[in-house]
PyMOL Python script that loads the backbone (N, CA, C, O; Angstrom):
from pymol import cmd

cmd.read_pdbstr("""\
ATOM      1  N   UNK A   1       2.250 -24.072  -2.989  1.00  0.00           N
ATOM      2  CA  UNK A   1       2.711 -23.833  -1.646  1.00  0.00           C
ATOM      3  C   UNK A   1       1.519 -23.572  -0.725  1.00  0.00           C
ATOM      4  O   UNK A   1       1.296 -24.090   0.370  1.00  0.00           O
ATOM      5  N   UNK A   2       0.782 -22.643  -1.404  1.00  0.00           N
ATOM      6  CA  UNK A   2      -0.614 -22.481  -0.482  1.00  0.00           C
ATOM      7  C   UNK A   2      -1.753 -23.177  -0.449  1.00  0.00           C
ATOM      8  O   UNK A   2      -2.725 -22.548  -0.869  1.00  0.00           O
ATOM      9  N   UNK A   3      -1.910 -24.041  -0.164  1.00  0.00           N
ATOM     10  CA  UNK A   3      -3.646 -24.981  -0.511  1.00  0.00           C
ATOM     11  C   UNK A   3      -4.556 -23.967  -0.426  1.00  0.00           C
ATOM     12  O   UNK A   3      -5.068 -23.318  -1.337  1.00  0.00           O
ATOM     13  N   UNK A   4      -4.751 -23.873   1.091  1.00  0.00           N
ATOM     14  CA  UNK A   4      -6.118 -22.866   1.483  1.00  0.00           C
ATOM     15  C   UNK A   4      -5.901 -21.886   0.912  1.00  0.00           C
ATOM     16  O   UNK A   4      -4.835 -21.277   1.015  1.00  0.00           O
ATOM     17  N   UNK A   5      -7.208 -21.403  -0.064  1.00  0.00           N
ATOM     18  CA  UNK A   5      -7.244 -20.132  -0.797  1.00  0.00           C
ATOM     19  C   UNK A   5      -7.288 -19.052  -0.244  1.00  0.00           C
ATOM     20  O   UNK A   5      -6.991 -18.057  -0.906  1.00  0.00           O
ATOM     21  N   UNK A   6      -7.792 -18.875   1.576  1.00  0.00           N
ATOM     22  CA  UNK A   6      -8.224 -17.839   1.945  1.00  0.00           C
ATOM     23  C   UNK A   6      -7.318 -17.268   2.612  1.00  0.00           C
ATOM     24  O   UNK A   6      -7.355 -16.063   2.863  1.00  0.00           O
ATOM     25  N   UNK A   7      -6.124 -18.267   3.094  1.00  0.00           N
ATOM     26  CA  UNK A   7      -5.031 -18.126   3.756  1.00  0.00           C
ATOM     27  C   UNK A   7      -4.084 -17.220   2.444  1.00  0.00           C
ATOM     28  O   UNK A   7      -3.445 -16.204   2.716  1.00  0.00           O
ATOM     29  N   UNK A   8      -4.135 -17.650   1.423  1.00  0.00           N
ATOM     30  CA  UNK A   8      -2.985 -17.122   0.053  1.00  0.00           C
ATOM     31  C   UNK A   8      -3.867 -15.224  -0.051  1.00  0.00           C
ATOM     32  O   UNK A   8      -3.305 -14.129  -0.026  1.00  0.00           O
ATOM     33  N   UNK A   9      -5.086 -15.494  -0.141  1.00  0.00           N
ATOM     34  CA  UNK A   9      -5.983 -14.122  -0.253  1.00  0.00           C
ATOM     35  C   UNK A   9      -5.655 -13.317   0.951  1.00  0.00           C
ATOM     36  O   UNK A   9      -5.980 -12.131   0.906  1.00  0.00           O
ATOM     37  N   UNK A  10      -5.149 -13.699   1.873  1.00  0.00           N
ATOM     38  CA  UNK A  10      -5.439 -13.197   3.236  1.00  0.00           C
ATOM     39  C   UNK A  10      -3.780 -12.034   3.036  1.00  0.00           C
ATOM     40  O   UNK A  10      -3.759 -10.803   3.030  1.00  0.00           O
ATOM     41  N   UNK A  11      -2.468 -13.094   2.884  1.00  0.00           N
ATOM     42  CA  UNK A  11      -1.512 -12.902   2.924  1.00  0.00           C
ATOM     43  C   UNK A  11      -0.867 -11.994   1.565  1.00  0.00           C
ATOM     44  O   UNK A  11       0.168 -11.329   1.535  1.00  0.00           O
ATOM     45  N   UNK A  12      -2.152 -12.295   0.182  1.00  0.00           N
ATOM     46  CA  UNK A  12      -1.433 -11.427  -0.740  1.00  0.00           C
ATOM     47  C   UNK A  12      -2.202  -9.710  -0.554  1.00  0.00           C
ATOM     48  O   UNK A  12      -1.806  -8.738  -1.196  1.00  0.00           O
ATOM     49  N   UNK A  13      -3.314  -9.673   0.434  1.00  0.00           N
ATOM     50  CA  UNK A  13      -4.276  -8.566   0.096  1.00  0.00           C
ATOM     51  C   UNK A  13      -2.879  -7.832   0.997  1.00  0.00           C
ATOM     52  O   UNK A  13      -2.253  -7.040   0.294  1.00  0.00           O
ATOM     53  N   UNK A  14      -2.391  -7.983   2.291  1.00  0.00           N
ATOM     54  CA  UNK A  14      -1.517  -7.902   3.624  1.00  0.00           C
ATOM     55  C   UNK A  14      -0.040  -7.208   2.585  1.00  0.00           C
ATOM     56  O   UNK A  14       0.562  -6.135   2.618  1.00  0.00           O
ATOM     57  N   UNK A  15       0.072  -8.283   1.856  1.00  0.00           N
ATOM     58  CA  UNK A  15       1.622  -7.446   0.760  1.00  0.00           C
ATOM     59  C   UNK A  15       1.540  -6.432   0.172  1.00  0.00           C
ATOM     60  O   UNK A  15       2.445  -5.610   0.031  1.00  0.00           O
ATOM     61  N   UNK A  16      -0.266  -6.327  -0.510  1.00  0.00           N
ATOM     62  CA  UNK A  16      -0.584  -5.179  -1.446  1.00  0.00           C
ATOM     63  C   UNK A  16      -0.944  -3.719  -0.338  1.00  0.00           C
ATOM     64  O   UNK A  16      -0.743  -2.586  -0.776  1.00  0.00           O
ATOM     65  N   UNK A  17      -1.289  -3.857   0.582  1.00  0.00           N
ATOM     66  CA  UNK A  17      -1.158  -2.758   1.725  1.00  0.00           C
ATOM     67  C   UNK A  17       0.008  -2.243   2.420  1.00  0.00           C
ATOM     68  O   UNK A  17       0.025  -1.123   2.930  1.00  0.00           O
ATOM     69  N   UNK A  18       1.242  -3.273   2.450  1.00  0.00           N
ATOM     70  CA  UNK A  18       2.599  -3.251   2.383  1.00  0.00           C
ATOM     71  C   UNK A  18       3.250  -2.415   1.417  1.00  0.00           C
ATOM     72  O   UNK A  18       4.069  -1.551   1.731  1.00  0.00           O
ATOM     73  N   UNK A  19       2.910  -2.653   0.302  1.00  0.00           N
ATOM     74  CA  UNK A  19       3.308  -2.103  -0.665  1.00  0.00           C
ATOM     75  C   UNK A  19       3.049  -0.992  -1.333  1.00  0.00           C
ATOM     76  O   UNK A  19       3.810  -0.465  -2.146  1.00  0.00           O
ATOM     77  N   UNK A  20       1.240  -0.345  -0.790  1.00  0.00           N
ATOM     78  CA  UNK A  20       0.812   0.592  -0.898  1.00  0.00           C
ATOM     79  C   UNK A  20       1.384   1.646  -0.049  1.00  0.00           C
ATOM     80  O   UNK A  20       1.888   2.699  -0.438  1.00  0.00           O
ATOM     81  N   UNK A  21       1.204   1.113   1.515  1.00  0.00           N
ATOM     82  CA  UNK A  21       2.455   1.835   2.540  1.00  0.00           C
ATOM     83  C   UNK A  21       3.607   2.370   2.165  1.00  0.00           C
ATOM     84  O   UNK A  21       3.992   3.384   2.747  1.00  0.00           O
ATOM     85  N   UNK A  22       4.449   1.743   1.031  1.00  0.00           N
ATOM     86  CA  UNK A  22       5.883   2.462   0.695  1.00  0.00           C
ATOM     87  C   UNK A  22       5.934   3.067  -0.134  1.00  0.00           C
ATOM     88  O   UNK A  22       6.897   3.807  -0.332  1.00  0.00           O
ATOM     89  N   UNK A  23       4.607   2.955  -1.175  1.00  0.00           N
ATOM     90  CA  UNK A  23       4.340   4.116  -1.733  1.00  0.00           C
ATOM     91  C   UNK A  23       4.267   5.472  -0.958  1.00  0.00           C
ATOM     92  O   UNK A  23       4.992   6.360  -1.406  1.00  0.00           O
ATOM     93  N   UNK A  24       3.655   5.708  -0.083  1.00  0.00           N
ATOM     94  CA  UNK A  24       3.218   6.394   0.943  1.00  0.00           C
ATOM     95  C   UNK A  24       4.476   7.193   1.555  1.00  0.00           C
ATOM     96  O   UNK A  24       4.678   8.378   1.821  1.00  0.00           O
ATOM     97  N   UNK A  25       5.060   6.277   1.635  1.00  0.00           N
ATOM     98  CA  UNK A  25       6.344   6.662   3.009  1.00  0.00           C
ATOM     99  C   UNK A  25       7.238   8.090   1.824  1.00  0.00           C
ATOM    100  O   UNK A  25       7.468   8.223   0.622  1.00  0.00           O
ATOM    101  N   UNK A  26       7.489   8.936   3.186  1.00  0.00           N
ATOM    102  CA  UNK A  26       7.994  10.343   2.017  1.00  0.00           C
ATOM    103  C   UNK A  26       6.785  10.859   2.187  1.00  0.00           C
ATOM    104  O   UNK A  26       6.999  11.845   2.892  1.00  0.00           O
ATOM    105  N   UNK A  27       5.860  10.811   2.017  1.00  0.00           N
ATOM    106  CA  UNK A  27       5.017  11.475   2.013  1.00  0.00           C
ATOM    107  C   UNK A  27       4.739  12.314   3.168  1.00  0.00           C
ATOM    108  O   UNK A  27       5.153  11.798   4.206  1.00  0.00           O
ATOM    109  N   UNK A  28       4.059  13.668   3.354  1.00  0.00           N
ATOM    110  CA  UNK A  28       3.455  14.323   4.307  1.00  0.00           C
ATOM    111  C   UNK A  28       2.856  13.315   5.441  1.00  0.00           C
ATOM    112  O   UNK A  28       2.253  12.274   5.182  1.00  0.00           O
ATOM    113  N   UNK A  29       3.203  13.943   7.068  1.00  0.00           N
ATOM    114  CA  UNK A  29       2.488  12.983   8.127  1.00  0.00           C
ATOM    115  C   UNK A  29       1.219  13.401   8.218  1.00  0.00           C
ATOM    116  O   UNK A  29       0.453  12.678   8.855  1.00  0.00           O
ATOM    117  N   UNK A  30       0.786  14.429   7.723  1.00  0.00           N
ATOM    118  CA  UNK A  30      -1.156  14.979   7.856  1.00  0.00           C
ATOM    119  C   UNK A  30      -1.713  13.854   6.212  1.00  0.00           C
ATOM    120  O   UNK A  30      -2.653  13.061   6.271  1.00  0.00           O
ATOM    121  N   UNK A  31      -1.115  14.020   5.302  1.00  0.00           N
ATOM    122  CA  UNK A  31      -1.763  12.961   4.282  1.00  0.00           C
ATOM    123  C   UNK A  31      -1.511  11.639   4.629  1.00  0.00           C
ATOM    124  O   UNK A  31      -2.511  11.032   5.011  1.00  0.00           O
ATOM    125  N   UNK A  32      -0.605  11.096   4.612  1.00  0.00           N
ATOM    126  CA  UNK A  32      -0.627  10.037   5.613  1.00  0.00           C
ATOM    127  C   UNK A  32      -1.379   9.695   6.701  1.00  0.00           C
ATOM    128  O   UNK A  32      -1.563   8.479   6.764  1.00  0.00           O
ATOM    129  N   UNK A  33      -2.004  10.486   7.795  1.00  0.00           N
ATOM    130  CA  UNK A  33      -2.970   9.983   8.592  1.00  0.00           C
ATOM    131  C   UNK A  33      -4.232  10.240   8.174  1.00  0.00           C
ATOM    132  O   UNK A  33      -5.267   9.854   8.719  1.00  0.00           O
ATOM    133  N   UNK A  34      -4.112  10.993   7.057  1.00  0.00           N
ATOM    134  CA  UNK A  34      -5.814  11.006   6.227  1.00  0.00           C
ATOM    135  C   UNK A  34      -5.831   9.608   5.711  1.00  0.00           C
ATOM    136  O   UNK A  34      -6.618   8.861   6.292  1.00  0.00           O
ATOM    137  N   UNK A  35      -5.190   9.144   4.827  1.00  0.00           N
ATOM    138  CA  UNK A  35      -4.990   8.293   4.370  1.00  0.00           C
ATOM    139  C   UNK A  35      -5.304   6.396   5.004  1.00  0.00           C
ATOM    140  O   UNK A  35      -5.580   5.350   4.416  1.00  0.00           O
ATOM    141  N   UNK A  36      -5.031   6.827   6.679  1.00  0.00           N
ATOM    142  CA  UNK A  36      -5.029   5.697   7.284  1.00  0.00           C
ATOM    143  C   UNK A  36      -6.603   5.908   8.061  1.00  0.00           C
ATOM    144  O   UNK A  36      -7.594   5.180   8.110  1.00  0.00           O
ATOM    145  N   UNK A  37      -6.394   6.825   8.441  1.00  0.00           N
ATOM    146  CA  UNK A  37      -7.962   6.901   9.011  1.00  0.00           C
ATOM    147  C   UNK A  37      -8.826   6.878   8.108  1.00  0.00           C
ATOM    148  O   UNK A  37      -9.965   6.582   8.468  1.00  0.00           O
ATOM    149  N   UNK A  38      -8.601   7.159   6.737  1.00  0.00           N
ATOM    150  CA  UNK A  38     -10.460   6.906   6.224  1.00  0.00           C
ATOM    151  C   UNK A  38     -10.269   4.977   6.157  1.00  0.00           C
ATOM    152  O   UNK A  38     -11.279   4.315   6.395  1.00  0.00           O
ATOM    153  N   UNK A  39      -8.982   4.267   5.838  1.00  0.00           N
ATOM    154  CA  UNK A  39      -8.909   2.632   5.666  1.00  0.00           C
ATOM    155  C   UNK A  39      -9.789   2.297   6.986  1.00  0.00           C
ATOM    156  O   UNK A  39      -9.686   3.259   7.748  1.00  0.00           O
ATOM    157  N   UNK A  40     -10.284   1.693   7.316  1.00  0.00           N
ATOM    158  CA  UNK A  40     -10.643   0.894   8.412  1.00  0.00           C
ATOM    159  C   UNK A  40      -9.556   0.194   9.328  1.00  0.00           C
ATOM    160  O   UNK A  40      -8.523  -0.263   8.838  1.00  0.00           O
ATOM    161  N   UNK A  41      -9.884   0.123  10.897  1.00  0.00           N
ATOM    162  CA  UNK A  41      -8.713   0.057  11.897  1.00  0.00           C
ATOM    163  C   UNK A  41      -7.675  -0.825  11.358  1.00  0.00           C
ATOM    164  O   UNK A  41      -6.506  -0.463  11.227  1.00  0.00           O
ATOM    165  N   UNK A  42      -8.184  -2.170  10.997  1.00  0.00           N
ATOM    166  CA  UNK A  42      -7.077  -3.343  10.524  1.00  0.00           C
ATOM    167  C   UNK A  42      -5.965  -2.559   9.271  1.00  0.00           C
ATOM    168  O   UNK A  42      -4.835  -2.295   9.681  1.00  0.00           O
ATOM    169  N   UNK A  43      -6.186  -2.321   8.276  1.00  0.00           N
ATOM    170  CA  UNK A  43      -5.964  -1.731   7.275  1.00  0.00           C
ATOM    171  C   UNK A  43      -5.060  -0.370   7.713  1.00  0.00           C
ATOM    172  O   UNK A  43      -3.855  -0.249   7.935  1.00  0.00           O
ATOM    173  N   UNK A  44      -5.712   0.198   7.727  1.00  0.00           N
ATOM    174  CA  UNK A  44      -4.967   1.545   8.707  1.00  0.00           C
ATOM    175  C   UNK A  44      -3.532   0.883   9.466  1.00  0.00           C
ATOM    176  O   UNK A  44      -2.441   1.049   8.920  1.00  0.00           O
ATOM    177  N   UNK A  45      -3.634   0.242  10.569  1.00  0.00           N
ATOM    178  CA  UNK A  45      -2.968  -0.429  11.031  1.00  0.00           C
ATOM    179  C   UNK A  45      -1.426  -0.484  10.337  1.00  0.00           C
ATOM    180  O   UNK A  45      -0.373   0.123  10.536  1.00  0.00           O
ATOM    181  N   UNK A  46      -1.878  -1.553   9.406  1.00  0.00           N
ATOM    182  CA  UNK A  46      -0.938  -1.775   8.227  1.00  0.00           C
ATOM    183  C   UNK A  46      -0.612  -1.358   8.011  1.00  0.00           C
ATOM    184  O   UNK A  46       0.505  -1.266   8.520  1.00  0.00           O
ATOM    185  N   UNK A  47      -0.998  -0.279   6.795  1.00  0.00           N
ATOM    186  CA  UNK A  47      -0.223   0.526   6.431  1.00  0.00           C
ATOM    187  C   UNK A  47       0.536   1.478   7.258  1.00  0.00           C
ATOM    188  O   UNK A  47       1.511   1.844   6.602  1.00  0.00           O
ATOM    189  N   UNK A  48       0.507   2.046   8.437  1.00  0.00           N
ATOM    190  CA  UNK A  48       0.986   3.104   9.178  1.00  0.00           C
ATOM    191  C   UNK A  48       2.340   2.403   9.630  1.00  0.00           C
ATOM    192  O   UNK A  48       3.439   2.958   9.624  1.00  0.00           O
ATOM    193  N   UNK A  49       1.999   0.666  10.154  1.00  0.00           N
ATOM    194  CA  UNK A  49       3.112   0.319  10.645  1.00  0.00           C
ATOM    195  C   UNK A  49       4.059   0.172   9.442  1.00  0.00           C
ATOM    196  O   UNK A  49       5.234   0.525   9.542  1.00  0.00           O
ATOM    197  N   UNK A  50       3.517  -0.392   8.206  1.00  0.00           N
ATOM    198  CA  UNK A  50       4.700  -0.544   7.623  1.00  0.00           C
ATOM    199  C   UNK A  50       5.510   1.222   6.971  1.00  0.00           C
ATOM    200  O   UNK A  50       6.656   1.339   6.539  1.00  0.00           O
ATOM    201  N   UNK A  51       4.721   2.079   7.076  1.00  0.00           N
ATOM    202  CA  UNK A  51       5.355   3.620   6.676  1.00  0.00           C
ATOM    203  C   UNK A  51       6.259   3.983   7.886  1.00  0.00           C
ATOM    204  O   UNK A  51       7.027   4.945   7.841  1.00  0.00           O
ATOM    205  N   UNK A  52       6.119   3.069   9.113  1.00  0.00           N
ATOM    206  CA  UNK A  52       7.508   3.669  10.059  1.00  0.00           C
ATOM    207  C   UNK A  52       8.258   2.924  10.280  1.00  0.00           C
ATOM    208  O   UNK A  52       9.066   3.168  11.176  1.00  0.00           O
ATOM    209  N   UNK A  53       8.335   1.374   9.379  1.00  0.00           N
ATOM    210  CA  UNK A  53       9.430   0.896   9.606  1.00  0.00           C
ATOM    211  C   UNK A  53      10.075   1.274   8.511  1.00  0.00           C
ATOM    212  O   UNK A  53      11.287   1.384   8.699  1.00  0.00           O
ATOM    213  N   UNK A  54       9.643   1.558   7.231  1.00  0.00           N
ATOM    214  CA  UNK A  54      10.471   1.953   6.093  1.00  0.00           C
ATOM    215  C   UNK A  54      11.935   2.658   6.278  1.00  0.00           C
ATOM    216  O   UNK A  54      11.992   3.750   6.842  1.00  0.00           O
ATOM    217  N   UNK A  55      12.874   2.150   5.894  1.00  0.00           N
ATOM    218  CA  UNK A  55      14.043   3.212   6.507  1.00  0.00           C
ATOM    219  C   UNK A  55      14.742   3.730   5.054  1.00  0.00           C
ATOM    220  O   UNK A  55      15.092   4.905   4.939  1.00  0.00           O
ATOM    221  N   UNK A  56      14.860   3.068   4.310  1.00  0.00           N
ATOM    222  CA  UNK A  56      15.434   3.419   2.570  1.00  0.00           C
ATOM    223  C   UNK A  56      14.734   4.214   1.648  1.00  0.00           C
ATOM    224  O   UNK A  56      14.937   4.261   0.435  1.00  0.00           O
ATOM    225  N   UNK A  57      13.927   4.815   2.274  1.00  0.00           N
ATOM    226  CA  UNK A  57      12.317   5.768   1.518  1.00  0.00           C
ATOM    227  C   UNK A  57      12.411   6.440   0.459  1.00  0.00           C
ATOM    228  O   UNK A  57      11.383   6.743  -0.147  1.00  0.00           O
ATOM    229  N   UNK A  58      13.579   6.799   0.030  1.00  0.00           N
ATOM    230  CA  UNK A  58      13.737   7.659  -1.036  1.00  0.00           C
ATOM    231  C   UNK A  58      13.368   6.555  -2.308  1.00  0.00           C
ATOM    232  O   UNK A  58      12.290   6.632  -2.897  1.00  0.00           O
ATOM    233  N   UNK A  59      14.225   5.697  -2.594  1.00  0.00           N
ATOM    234  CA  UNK A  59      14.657   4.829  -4.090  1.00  0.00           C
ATOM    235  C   UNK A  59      13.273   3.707  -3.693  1.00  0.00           C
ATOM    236  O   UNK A  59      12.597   3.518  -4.704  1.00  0.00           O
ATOM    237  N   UNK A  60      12.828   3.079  -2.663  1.00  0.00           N
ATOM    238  CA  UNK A  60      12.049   2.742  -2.860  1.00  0.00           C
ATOM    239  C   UNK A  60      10.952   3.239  -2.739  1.00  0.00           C
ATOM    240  O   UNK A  60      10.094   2.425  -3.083  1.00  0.00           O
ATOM    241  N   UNK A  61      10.420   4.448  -2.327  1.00  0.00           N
ATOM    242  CA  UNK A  61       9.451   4.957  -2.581  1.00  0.00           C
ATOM    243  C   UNK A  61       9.139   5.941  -3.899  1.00  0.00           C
ATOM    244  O   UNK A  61       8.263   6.799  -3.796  1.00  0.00           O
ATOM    245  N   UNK A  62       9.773   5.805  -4.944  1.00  0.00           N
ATOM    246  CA  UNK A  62       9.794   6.472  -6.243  1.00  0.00           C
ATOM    247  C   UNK A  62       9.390   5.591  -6.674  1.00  0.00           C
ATOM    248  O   UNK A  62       8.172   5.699  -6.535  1.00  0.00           O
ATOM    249  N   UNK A  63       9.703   4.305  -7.365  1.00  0.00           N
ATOM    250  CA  UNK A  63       9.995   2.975  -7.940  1.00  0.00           C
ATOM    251  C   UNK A  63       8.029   2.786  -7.376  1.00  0.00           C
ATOM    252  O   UNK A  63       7.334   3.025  -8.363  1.00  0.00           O
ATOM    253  N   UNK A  64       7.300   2.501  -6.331  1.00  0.00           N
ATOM    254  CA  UNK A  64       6.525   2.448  -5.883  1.00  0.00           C
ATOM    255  C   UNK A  64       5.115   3.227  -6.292  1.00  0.00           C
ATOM    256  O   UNK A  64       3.985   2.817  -6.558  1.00  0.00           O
ATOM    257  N   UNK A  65       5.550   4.183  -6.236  1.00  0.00           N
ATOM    258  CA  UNK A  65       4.382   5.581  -6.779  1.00  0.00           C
ATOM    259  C   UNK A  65       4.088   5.555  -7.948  1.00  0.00           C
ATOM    260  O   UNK A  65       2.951   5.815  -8.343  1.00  0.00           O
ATOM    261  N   UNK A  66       5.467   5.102  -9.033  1.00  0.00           N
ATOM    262  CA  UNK A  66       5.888   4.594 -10.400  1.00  0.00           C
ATOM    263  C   UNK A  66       4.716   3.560 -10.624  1.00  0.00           C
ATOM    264  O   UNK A  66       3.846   3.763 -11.471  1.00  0.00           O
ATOM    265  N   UNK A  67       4.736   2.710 -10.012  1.00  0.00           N
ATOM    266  CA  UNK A  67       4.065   1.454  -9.993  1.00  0.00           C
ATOM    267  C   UNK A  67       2.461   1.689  -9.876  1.00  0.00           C
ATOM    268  O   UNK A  67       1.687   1.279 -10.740  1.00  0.00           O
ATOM    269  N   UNK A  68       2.170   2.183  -9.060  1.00  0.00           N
ATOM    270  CA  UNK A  68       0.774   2.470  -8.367  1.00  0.00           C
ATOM    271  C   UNK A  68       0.030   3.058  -9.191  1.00  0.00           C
ATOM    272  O   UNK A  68      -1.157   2.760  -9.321  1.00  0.00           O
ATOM    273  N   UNK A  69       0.751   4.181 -10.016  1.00  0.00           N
ATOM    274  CA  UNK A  69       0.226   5.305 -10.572  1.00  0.00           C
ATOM    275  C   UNK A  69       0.181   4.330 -12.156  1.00  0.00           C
ATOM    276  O   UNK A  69      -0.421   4.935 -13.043  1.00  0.00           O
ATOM    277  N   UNK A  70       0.668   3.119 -12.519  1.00  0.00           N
ATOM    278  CA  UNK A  70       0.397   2.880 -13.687  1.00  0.00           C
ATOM    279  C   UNK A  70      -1.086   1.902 -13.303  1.00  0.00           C
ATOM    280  O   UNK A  70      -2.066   2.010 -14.041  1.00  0.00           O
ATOM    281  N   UNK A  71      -1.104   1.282 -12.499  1.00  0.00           N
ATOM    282  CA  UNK A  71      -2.181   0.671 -11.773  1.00  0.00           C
ATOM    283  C   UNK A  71      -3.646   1.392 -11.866  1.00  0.00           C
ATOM    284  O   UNK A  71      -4.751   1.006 -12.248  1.00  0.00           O
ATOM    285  N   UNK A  72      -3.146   2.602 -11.347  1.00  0.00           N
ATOM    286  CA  UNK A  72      -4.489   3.301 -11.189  1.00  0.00           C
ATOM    287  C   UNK A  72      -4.974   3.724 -12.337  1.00  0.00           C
ATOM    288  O   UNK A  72      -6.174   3.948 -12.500  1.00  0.00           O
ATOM    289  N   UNK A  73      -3.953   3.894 -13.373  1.00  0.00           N
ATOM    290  CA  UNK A  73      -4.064   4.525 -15.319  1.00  0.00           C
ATOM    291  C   UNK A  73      -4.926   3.567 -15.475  1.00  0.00           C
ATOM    292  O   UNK A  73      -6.077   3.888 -15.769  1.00  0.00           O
ATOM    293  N   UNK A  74      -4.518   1.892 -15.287  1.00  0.00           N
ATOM    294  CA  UNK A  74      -4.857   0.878 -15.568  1.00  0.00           C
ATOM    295  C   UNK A  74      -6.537   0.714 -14.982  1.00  0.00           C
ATOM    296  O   UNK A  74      -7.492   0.565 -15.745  1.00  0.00           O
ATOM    297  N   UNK A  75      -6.610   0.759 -13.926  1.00  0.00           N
ATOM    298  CA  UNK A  75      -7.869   0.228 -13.693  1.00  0.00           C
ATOM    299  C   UNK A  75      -8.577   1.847 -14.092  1.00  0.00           C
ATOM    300  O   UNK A  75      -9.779   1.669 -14.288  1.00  0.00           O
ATOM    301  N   UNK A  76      -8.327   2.840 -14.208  1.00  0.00           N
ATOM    302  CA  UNK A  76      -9.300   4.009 -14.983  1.00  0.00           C
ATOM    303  C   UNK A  76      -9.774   3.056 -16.561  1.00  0.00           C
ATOM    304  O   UNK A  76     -10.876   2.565 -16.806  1.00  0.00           O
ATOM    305  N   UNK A  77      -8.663   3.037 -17.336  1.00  0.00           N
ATOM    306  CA  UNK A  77      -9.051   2.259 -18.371  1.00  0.00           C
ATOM    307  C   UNK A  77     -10.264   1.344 -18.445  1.00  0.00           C
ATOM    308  O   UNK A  77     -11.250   1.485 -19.168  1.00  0.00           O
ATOM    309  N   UNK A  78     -10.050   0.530 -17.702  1.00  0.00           N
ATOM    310  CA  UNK A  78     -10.986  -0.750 -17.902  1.00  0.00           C
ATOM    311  C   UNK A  78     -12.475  -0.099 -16.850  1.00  0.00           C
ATOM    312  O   UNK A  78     -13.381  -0.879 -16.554  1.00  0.00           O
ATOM    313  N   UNK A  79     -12.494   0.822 -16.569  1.00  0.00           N
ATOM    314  CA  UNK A  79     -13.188   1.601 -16.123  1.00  0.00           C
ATOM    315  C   UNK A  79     -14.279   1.802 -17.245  1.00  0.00           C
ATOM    316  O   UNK A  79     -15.340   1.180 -17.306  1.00  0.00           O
ATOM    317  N   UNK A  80     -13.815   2.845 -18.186  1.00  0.00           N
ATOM    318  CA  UNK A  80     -14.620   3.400 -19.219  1.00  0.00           C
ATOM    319  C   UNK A  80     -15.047   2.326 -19.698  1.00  0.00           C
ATOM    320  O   UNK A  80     -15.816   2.341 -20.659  1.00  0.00           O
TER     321      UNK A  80
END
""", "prot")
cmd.dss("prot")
cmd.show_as("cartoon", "prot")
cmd.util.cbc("prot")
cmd.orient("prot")
């Protein structure tokens, strides 16, 4: 579907900040703007807008954190 690689890179990095965002959402509004201000403006951006459109925050933001937090196990691993 995607030829241009930078266009597919562009649009999957954009989902994974999406998705980091709903992790987020539920969360405290002072960690949350720590959170966006250390990202850089574009980034920041993102994520903030997508944490106030979230409206279902509870079930999908469990399911999310779930996710993230095996991610982060994950890349500690391959870390050591």
């Amino acid at each position: 579907v995607y030829k241009d690689r930078k266009a597919f890179s562009t649009l999957l990095h954009k989902r994974g900040l999406k998705r980091f965002a709903l992790g987020l959402c539920g969360s405290g509004q002072d960690f949350i703007w720590h959170i966006t201000h250390t990202l850089d403006t574009g980034r920041g951006k993102i994520v903030n807008d997508a944490c106030q459109k979230e409206t279902d925050v509870q079930k999908t933001t469990q399911m999310i954190r779930l996710e993230i937090l095996a991610i982060i196990q994950l890349l500690k691993k391959e870390a050591m």
